[in-house]
Structure formats: structure tokens, C-alpha cells
NUMIZA-793243 format. One record per atom (N, C-alpha, C): residue number from 1; atom name; x negated, y, z. Coordinates in steps of 0.001 Angstrom, whole numbers, plus 500000, padded with zeros to 6 digits. Example, Ala and Ser with C-alpha at 12.3 -4.5 7.8 and 13.67 -1.06 7.14 Angstrom:
<rs>
<r><num>1</num><atomo>N</atomo><east>486810</east><north>494310</north><up>507800</up></r>
<r><num>1</num><atomo>CA</atomo><east>487700</east><north>495500</north><up>507800</up></r>
<r><num>1</num><atomo>C</atomo><east>486800</east><north>496700</north><up>507800</up></r>
<r><num>2</num><atomo>N</atomo><east>487150</east><north>497750</north><up>507080</up></r>
<r><num>2</num><atomo>CA</atomo><east>486330</east><north>498940</north><up>507140</up></r>
<r><num>2</num><atomo>C</atomo><east>487100</east><north>500030</north><up>507870</up></r>
</rs>
This chain:
<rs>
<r><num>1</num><atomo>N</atomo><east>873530</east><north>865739</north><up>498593</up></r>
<r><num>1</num><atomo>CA</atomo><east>872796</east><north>864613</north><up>498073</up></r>
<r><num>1</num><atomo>C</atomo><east>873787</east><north>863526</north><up>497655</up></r>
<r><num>2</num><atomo>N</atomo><east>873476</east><north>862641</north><up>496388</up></r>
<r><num>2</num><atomo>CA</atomo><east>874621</east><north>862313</north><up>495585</up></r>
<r><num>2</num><atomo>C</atomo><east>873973</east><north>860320</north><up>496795</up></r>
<r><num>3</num><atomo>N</atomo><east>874779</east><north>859391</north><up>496660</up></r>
<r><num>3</num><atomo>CA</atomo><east>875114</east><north>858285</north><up>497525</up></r>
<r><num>3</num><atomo>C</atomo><east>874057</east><north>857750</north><up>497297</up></r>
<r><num>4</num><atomo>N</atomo><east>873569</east><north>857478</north><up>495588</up></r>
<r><num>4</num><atomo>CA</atomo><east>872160</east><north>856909</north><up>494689</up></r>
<r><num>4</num><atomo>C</atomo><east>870950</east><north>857423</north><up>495262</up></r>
<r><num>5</num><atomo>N</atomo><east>871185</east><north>858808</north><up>495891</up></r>
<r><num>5</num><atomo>CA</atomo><east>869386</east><north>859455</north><up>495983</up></r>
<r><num>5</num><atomo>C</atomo><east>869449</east><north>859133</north><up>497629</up></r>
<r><num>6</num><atomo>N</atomo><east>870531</east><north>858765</north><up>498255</up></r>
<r><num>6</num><atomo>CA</atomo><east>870606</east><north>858738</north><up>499644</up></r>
<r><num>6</num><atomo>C</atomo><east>870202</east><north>857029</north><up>499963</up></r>
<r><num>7</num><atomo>N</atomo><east>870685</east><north>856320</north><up>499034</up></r>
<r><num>7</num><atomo>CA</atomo><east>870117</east><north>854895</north><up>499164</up></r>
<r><num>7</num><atomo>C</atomo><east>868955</east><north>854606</north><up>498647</up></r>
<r><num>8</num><atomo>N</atomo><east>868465</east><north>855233</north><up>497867</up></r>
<r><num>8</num><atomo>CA</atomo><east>867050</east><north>854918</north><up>497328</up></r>
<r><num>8</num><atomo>C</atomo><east>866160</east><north>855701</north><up>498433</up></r>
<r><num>9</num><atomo>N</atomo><east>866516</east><north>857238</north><up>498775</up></r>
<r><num>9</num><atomo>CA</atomo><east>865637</east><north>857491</north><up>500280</up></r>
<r><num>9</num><atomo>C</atomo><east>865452</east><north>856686</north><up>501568</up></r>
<r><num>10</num><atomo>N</atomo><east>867035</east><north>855582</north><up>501509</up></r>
<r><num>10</num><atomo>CA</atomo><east>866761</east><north>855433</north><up>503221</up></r>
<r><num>10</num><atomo>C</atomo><east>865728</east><north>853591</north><up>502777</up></r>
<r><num>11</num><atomo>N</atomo><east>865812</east><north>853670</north><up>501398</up></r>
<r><num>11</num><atomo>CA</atomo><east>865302</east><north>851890</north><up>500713</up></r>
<r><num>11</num><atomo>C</atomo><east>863540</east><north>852402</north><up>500787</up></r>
<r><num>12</num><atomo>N</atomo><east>863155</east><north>853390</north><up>500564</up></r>
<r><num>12</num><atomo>CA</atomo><east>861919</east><north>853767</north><up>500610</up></r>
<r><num>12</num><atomo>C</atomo><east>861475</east><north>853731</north><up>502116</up></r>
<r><num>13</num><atomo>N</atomo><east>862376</east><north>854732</north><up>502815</up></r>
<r><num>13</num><atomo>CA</atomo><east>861964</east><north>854439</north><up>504291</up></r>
<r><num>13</num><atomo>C</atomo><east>861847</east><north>853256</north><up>505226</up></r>
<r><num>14</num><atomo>N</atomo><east>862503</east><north>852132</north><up>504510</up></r>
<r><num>14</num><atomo>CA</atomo><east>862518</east><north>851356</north><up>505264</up></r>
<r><num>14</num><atomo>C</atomo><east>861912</east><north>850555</north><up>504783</up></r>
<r><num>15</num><atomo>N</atomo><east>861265</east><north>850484</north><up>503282</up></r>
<r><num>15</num><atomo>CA</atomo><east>859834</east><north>849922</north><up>503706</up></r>
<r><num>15</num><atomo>C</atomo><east>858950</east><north>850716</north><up>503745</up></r>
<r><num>16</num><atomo>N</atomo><east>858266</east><north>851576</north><up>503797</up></r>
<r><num>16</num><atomo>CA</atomo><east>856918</east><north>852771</north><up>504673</up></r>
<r><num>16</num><atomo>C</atomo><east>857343</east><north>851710</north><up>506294</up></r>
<r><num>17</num><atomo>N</atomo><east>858343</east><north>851742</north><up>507026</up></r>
<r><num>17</num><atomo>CA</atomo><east>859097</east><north>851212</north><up>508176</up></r>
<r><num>17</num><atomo>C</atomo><east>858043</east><north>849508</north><up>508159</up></r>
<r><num>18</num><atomo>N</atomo><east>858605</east><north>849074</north><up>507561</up></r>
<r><num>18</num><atomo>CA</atomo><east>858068</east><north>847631</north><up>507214</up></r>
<r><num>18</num><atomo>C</atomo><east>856385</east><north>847607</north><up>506972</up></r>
<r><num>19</num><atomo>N</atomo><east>856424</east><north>848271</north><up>505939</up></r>
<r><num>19</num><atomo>CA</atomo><east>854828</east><north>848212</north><up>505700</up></r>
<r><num>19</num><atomo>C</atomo><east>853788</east><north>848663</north><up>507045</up></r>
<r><num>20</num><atomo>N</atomo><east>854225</east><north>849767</north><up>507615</up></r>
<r><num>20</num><atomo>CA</atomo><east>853570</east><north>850354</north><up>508899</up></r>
<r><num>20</num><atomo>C</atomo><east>853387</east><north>848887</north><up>509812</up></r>
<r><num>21</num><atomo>N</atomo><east>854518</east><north>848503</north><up>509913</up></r>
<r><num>21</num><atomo>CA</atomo><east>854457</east><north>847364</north><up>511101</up></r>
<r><num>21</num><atomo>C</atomo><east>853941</east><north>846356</north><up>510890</up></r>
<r><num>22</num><atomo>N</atomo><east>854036</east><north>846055</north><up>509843</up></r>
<r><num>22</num><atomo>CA</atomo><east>853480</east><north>844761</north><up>509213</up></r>
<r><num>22</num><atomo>C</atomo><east>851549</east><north>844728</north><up>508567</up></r>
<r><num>23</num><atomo>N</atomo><east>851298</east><north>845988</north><up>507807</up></r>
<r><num>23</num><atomo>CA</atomo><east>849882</east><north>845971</north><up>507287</up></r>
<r><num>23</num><atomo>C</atomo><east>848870</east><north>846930</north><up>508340</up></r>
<r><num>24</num><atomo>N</atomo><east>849737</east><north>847889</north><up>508736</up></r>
<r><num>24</num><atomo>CA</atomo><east>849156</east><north>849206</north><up>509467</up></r>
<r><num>24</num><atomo>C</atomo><east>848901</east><north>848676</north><up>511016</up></r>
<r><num>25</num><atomo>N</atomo><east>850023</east><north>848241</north><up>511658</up></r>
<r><num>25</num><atomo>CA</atomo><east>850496</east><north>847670</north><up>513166</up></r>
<r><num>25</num><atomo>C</atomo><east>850619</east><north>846545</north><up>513327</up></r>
<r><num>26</num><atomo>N</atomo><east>849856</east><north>845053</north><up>513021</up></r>
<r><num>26</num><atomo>CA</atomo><east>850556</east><north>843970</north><up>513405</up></r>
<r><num>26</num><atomo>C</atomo><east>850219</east><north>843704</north><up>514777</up></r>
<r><num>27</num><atomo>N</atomo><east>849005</east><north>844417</north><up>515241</up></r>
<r><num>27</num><atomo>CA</atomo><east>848439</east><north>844271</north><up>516720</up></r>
<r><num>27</num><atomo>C</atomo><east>850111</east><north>845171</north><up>517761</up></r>
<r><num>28</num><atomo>N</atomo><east>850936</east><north>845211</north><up>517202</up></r>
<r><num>28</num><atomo>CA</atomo><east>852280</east><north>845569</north><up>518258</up></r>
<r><num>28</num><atomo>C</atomo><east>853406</east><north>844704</north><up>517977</up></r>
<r><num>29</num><atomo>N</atomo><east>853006</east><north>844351</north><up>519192</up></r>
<r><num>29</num><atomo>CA</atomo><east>853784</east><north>843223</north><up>519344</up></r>
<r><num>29</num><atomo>C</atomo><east>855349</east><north>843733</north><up>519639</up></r>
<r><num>30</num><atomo>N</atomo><east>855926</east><north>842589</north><up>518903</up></r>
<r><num>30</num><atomo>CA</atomo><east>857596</east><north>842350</north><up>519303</up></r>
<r><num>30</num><atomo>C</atomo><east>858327</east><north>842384</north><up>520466</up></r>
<r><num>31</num><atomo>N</atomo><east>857916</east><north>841774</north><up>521270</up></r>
<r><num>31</num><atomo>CA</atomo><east>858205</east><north>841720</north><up>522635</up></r>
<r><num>31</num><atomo>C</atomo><east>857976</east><north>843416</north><up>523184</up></r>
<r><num>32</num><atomo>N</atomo><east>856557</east><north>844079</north><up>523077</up></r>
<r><num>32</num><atomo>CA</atomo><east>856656</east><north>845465</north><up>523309</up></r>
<r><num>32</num><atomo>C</atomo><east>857817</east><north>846229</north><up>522025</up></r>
<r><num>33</num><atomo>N</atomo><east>858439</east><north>846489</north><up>520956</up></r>
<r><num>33</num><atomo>CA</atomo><east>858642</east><north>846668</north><up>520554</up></r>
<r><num>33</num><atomo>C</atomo><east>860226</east><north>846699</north><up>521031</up></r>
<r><num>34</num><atomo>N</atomo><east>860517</east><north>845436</north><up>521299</up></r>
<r><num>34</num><atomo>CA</atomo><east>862195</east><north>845516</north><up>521884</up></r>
<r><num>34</num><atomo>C</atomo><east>862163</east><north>846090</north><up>522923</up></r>
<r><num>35</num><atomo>N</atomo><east>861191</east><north>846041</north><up>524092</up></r>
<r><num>35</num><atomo>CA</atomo><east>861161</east><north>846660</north><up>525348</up></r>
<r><num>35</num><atomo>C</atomo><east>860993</east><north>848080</north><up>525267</up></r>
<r><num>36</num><atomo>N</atomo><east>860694</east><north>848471</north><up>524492</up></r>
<r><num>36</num><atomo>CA</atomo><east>860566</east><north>850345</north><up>524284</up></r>
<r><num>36</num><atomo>C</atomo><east>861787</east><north>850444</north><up>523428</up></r>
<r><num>37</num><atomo>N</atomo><east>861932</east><north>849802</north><up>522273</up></r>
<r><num>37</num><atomo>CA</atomo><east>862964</east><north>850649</north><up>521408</up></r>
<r><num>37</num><atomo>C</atomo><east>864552</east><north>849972</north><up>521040</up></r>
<r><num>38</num><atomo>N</atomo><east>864034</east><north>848894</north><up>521618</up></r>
<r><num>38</num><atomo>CA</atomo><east>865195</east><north>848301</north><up>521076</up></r>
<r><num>38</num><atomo>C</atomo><east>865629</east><north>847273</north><up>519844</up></r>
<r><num>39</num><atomo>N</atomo><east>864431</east><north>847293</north><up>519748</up></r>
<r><num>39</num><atomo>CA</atomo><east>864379</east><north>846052</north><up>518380</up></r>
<r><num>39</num><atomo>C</atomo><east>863078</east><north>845678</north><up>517586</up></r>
<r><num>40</num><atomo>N</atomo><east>863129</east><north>844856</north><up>516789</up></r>
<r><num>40</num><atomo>CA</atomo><east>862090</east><north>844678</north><up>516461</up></r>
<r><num>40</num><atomo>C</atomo><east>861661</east><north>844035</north><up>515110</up></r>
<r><num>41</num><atomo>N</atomo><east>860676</east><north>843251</north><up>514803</up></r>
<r><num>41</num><atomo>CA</atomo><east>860579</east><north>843067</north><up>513404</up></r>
<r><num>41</num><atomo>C</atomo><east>861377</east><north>841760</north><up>512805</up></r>
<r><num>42</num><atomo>N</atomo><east>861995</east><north>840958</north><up>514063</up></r>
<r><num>42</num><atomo>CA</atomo><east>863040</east><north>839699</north><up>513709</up></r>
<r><num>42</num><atomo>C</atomo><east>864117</east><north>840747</north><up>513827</up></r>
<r><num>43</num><atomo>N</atomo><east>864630</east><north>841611</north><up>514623</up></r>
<r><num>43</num><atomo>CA</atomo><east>866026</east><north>842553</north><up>513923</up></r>
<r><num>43</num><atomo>C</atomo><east>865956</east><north>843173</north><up>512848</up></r>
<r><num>44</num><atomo>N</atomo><east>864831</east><north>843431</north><up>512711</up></r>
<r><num>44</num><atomo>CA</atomo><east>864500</east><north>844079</north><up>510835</up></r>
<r><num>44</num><atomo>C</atomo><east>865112</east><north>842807</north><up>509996</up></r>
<r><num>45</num><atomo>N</atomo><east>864406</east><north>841533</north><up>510185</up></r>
<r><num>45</num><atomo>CA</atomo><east>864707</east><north>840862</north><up>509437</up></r>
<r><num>45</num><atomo>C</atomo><east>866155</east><north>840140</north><up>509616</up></r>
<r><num>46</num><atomo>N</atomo><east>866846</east><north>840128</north><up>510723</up></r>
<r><num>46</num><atomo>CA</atomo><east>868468</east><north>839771</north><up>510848</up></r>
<r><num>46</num><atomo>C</atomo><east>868988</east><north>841079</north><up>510151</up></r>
<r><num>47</num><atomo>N</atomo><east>868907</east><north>842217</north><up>510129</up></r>
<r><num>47</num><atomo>CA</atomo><east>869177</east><north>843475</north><up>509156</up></r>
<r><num>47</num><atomo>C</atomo><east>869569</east><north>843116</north><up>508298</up></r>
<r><num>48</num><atomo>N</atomo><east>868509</east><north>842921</north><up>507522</up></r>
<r><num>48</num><atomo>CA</atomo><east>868205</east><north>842482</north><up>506014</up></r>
<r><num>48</num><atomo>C</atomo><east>869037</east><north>841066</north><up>505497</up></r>
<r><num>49</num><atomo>N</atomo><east>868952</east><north>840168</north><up>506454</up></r>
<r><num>49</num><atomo>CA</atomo><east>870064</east><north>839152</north><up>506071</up></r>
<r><num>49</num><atomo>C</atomo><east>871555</east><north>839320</north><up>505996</up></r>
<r><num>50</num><atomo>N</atomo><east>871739</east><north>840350</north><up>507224</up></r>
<r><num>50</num><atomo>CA</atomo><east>873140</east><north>840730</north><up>507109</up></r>
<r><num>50</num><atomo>C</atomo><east>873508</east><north>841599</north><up>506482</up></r>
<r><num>51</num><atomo>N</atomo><east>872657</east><north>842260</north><up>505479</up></r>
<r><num>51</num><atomo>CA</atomo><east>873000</east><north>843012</north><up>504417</up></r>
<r><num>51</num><atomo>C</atomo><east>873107</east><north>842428</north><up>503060</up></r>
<r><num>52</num><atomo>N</atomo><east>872167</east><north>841285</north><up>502941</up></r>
<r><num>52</num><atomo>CA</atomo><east>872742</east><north>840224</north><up>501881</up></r>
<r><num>52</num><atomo>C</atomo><east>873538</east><north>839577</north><up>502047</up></r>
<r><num>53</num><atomo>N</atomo><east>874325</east><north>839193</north><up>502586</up></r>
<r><num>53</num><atomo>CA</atomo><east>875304</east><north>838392</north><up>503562</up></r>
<r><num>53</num><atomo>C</atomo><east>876752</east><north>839542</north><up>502578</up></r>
<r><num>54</num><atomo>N</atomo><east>876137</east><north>840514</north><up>503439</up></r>
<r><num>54</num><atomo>CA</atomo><east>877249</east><north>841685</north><up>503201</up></r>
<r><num>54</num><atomo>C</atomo><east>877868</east><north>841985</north><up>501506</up></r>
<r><num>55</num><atomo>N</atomo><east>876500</east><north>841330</north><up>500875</up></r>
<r><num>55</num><atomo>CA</atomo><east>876568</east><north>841417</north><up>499285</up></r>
<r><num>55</num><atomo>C</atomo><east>877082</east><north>840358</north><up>498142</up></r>
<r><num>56</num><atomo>N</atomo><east>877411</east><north>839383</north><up>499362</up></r>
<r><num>56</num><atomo>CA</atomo><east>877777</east><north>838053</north><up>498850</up></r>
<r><num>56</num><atomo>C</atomo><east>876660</east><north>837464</north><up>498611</up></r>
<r><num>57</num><atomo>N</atomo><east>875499</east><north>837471</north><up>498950</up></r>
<r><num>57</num><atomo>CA</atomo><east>874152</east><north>837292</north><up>498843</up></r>
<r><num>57</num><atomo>C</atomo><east>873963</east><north>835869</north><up>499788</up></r>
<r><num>58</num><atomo>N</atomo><east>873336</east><north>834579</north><up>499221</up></r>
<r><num>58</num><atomo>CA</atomo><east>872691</east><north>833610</north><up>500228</up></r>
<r><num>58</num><atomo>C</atomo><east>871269</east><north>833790</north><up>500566</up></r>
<r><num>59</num><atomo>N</atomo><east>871128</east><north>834309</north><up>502171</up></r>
<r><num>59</num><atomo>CA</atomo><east>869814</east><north>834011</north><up>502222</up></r>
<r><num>59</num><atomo>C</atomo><east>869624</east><north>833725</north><up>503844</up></r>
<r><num>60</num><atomo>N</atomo><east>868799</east><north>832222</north><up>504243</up></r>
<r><num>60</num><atomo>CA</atomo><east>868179</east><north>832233</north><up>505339</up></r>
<r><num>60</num><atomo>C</atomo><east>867740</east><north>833161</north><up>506034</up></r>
<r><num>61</num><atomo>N</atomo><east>867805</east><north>832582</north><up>507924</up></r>
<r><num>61</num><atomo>CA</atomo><east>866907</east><north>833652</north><up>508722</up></r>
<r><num>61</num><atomo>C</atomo><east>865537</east><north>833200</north><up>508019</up></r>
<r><num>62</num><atomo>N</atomo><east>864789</east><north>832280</north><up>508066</up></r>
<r><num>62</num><atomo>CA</atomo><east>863500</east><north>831983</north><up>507170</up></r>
<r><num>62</num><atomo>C</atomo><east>863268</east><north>832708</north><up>506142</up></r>
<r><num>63</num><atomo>N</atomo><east>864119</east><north>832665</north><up>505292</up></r>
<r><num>63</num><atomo>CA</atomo><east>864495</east><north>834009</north><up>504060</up></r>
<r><num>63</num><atomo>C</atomo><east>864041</east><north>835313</north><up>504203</up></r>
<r><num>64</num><atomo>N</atomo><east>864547</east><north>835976</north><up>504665</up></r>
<r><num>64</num><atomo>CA</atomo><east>864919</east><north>837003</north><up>505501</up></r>
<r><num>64</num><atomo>C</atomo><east>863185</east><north>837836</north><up>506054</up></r>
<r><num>65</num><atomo>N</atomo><east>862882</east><north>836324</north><up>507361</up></r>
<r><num>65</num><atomo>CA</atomo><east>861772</east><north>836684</north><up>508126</up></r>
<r><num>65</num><atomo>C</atomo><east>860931</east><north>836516</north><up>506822</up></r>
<r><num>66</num><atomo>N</atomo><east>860524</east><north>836178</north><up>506272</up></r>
<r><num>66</num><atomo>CA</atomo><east>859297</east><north>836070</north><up>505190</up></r>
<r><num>66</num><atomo>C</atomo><east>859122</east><north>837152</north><up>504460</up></r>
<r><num>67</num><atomo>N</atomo><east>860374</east><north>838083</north><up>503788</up></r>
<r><num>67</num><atomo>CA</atomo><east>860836</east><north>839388</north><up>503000</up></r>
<r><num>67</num><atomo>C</atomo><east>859725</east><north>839761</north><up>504147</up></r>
<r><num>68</num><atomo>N</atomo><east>860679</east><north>840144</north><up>505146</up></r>
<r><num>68</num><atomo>CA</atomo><east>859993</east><north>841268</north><up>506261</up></r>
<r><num>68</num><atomo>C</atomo><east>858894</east><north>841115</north><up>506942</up></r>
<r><num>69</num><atomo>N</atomo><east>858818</east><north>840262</north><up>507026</up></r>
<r><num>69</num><atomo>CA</atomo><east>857122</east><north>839461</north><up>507310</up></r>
<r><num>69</num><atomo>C</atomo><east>855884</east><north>839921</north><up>506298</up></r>
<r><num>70</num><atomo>N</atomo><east>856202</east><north>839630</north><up>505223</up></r>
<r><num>70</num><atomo>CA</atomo><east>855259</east><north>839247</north><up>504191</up></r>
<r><num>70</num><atomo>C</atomo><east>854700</east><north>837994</north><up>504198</up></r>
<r><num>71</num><atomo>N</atomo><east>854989</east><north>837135</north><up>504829</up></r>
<r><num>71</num><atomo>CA</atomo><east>854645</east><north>835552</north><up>505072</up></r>
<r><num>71</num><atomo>C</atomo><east>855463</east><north>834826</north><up>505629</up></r>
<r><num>72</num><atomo>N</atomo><east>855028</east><north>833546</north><up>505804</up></r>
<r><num>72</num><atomo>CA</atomo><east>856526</east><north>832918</north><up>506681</up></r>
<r><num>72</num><atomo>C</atomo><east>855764</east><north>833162</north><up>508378</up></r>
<r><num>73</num><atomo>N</atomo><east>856767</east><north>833355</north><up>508656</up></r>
<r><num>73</num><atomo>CA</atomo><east>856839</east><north>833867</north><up>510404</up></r>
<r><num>73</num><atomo>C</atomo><east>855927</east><north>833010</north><up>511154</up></r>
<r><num>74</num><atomo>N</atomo><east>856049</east><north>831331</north><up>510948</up></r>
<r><num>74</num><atomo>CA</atomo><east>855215</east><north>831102</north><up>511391</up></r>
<r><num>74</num><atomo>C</atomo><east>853784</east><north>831246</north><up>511197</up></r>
<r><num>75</num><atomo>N</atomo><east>853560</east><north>831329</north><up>510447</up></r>
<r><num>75</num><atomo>CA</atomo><east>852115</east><north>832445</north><up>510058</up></r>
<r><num>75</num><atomo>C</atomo><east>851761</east><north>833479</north><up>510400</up></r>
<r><num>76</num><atomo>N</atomo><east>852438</east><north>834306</north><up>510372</up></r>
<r><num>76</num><atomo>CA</atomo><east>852636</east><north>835895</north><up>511292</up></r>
<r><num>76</num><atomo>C</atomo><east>852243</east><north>835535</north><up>512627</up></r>
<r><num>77</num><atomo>N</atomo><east>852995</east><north>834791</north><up>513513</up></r>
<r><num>77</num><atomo>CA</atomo><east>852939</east><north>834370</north><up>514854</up></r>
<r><num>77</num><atomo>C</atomo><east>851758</east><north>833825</north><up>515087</up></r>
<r><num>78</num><atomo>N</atomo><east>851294</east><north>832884</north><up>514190</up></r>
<r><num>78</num><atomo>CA</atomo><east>849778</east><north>832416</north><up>514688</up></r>
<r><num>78</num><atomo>C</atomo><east>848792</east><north>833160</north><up>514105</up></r>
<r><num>79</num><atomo>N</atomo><east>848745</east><north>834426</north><up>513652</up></r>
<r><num>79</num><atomo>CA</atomo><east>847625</east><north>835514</north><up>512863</up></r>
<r><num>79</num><atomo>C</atomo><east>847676</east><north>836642</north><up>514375</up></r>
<r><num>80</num><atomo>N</atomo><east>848928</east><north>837257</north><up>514574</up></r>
<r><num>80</num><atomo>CA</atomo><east>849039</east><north>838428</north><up>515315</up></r>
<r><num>80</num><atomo>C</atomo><east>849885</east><north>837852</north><up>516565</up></r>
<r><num>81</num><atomo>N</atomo><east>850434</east><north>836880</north><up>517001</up></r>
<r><num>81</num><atomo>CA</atomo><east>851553</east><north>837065</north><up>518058</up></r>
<r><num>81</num><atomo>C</atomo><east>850777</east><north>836750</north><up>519191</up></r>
<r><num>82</num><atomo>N</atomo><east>850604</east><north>837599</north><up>520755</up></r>
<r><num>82</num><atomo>CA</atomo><east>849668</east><north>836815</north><up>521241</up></r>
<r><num>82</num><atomo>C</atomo><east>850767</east><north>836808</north><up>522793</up></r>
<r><num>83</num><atomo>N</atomo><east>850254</east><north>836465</north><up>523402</up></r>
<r><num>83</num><atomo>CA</atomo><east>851198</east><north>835392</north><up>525004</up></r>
<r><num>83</num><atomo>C</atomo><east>851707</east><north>837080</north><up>525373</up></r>
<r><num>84</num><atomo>N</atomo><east>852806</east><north>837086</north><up>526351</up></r>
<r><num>84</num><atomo>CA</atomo><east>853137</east><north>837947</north><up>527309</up></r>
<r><num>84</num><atomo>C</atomo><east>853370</east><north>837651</north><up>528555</up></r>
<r><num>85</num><atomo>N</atomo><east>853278</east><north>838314</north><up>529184</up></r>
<r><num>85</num><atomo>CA</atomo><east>853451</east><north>837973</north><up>531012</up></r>
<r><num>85</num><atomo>C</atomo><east>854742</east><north>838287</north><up>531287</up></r>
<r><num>86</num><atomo>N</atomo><east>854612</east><north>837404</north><up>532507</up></r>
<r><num>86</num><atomo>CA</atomo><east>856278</east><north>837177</north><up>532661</up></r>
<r><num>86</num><atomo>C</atomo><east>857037</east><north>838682</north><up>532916</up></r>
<r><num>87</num><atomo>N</atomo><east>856369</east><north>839646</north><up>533335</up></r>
<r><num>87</num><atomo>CA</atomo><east>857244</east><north>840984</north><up>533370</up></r>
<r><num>87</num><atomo>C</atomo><east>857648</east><north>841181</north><up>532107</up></r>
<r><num>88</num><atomo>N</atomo><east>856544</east><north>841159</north><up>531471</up></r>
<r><num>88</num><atomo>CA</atomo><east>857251</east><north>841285</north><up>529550</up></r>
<r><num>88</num><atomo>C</atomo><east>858510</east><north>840777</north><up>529077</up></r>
<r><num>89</num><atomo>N</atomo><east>858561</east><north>839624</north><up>529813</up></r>
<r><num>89</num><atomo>CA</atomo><east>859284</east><north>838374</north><up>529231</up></r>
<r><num>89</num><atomo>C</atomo><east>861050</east><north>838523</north><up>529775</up></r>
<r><num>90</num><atomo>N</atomo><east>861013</east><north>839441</north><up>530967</up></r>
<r><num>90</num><atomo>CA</atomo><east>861976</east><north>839465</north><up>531545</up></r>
<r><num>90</num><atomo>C</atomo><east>862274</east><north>840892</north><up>531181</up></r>
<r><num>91</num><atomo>N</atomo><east>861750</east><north>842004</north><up>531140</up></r>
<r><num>91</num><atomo>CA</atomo><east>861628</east><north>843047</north><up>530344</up></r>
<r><num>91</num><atomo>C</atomo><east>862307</east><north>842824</north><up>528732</up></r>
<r><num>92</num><atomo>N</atomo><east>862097</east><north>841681</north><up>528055</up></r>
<r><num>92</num><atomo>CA</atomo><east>862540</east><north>841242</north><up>527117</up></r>
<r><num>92</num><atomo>C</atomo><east>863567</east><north>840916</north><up>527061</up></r>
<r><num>93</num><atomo>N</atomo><east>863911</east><north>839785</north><up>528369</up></r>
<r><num>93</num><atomo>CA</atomo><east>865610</east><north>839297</north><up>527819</up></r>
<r><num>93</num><atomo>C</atomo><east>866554</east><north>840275</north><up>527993</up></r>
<r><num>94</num><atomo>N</atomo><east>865833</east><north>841313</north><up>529061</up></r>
<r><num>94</num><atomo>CA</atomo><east>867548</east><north>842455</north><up>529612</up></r>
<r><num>94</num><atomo>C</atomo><east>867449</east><north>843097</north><up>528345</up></r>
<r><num>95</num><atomo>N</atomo><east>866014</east><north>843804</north><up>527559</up></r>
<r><num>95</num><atomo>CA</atomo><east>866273</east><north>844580</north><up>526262</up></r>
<r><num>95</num><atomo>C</atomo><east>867326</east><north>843788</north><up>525122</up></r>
<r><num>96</num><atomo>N</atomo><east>866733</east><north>842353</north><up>524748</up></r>
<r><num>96</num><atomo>CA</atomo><east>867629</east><north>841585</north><up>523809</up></r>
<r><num>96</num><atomo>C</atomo><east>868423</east><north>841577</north><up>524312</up></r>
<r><num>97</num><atomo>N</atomo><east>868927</east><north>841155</north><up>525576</up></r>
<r><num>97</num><atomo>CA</atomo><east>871241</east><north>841115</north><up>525754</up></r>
<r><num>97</num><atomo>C</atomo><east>871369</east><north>842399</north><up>525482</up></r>
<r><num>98</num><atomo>N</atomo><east>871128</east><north>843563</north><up>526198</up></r>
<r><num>98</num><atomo>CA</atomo><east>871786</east><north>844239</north><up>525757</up></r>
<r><num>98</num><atomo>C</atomo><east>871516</east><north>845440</north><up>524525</up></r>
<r><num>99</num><atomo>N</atomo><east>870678</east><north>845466</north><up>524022</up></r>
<r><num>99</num><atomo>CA</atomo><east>870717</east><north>845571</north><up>522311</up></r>
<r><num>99</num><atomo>C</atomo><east>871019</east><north>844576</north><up>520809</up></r>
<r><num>100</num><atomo>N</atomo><east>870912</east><north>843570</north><up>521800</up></r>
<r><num>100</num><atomo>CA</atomo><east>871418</east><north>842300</north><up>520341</up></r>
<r><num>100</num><atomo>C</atomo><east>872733</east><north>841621</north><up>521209</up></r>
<r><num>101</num><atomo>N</atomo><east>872623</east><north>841086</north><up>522214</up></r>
<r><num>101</num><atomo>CA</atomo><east>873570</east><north>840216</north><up>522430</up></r>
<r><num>101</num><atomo>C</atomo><east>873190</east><north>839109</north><up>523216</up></r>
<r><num>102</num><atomo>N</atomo><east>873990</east><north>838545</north><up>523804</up></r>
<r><num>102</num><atomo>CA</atomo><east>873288</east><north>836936</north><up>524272</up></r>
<r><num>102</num><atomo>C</atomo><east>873382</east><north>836156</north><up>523501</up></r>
<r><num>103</num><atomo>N</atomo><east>874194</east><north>835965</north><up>522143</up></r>
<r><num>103</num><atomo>CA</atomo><east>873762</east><north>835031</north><up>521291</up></r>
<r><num>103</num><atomo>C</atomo><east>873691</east><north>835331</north><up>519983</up></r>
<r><num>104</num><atomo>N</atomo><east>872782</east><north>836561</north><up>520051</up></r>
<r><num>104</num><atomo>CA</atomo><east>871836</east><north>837175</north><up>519428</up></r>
<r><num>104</num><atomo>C</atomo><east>871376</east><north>836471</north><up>518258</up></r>
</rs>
């Protein structure tokens, strides 16, 4: 497979990726999302910035979250984001340090 059909496959997959989570799944939440896999739809969208970044490209985390959002985040958050309990929450920070970082 020539580099062109390999970037246009993994550019398709990753939005089917996006679209699933965003139109199909917004009832799954982020917080479950880092705690099972390891990341989530704000690492989708730090992704995506650091790949424009990578391109000589300017674009905000706001930027960024809205692409992958389909709205601005804070909108997202008050449509679908709903509270977690503190096991979640702590479940959360050990997943974020050690899949993103502590200053993540």
C-alpha cells in the first residue's frame, strides 16, 4: 500500500472514530473512556492539535476541541457531560498521569 492510500485510510478511520463518539455515543462519557482505554475525546482533540502544530499549522486547544467536538466544548459538556463519583474521579487522575502525563 502506497503512503497516499495509507493516509487517506487511517483519515477516514479516524473520523467513522469521531463521528461514532460524537453523533452515535455522546451518552459515553470521557471520564469512562480514559478509565477503560486510555484516552479520550479531549486526547482526540490534543491529537489533532499536535498534528497541526506538527504542520506548521496555528490552532487552539478551543480550535482543536470544536473540530472534534462538532461544537465548542462548552456546549458538548452542557448537552452530554454528566457528574461522576468520586471513584470515577480518582479512577481518572491515575488513568490521565499515566497515559497523558501530569501536565497533560
Amino acid at each position: 500500500m502506497d503512503d497516499q492510500t495509507r493516509t487517506e485510510l487511517e483519515a477516514a478511520a479516524f473520523r467513522k472514530l469521531r463521528a461514532h463518539l460524537m453523533d452515535k455515543r455522546p451518552d459515553v462519557q470521557n471520564i469512562d473512556l480514559m478509565n477503560l482505554a486510555g484516552f479520550c475525546r479531549n486526547c482526540l482533540s490534543r491529537w489533532y492539535q499536535e498534528a497541526a502544530h506538527e504542520k506548521g499549522l496555528e490552532m487552539s486547544r478551543d480550535e482543536a476541541r470544536e473540530i472534534c467536538y462538532g461544537m465548542p466544548y462548552a456546549e458538548w459538556k452542557s448537552r452530554h457531560q454528566t457528574d461522576a463519583e468520586a471513584e470515577k474521579q480518582a479512577a481518572f487522575e491515575a488513568a490521565f498521569t499515566a497515559n497523558v502525563g501530569k501536565d497533560g
